[in-house]
C-alpha positions as CSV (number, residue, x, y, z in Angstrom):
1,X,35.6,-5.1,-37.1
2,X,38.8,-7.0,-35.6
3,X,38.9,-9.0,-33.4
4,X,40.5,-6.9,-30.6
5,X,37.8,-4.5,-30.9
6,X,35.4,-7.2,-30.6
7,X,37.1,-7.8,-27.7
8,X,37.3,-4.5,-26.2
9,X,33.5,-4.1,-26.8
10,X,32.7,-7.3,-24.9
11,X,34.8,-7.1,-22.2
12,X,32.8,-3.5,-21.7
13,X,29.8,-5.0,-22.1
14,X,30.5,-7.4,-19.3
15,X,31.6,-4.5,-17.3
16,X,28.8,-2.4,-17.5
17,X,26.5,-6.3,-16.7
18,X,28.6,-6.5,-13.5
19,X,28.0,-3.0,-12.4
20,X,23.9,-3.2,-13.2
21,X,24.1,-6.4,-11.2
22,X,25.5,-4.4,-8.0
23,X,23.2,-2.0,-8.4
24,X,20.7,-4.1,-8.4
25,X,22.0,-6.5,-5.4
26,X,22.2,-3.3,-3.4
27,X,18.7,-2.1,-4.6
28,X,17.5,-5.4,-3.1
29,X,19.2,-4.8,0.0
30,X,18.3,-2.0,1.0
31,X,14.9,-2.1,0.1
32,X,14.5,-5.1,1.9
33,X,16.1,-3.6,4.9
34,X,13.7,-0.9,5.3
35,X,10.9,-3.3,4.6
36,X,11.5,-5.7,6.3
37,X,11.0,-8.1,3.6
38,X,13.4,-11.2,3.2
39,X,16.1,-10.7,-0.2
40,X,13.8,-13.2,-1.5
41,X,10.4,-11.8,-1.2
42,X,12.4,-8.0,-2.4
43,X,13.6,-10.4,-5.5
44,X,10.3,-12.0,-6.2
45,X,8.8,-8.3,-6.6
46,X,11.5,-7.2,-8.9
47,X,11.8,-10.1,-11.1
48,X,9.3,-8.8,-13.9
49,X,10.5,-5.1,-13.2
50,X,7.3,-4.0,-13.6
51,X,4.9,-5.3,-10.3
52,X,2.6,-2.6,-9.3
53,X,1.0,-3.2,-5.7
54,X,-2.2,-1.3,-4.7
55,X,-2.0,0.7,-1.7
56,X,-3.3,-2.0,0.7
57,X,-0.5,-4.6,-0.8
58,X,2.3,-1.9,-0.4
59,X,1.1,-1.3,3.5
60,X,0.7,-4.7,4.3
61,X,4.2,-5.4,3.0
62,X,5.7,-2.2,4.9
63,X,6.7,-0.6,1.8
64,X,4.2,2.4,2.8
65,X,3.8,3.5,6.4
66,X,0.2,4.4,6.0
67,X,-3.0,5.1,4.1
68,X,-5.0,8.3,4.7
69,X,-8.0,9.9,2.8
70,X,-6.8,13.0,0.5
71,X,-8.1,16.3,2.1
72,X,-8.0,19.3,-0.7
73,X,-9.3,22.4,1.1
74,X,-12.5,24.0,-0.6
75,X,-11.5,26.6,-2.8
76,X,-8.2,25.2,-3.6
77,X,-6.6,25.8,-6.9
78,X,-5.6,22.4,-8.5
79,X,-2.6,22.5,-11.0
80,X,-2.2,19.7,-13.3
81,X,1.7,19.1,-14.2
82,X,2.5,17.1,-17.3
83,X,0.9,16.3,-20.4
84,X,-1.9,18.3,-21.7
């Protein structure tokens, strides 16, 4: 490879960082709009990319609105979607 394309490649690379990193920064902000959480707290959640809050946690930090108990009519047909 020359050097120009090595070049070329990075400065795309660097692109495409900058533009994952305003996604992000926006994620952040809105999400922590409609929260109400602080920029920090939003970032503290997604630093792992992978938290997973329980129902009670995702109320508590107004992620969720509420919690109610699933009510399936009897007689109801049930439909599983996905993976058999």
């Amino acid at each position: 490879m020359t050097y120009e394309k090595v070049s070329f490649i990075e400065s795309q690379l660097e692109e495409q960082y900058k533009q994952v990193k305003r996604l992000r920064e926006n994620i952040t902000t809105a999400f922590a709009t409609y929260t109400g959480l602080t920029i920090t707290e939003v970032e503290a959640l997604m630093v792992s990319g992978a938290t997973i809050l329980n129902a009670t946690d995702a109320l508590s930090k107004s992620i969720i609105n509420e919690i109610r108990e699933v009510v399936i009519a009897p007689g109801s047909q049930i439909i599983s979607i996905g993976n058999a």
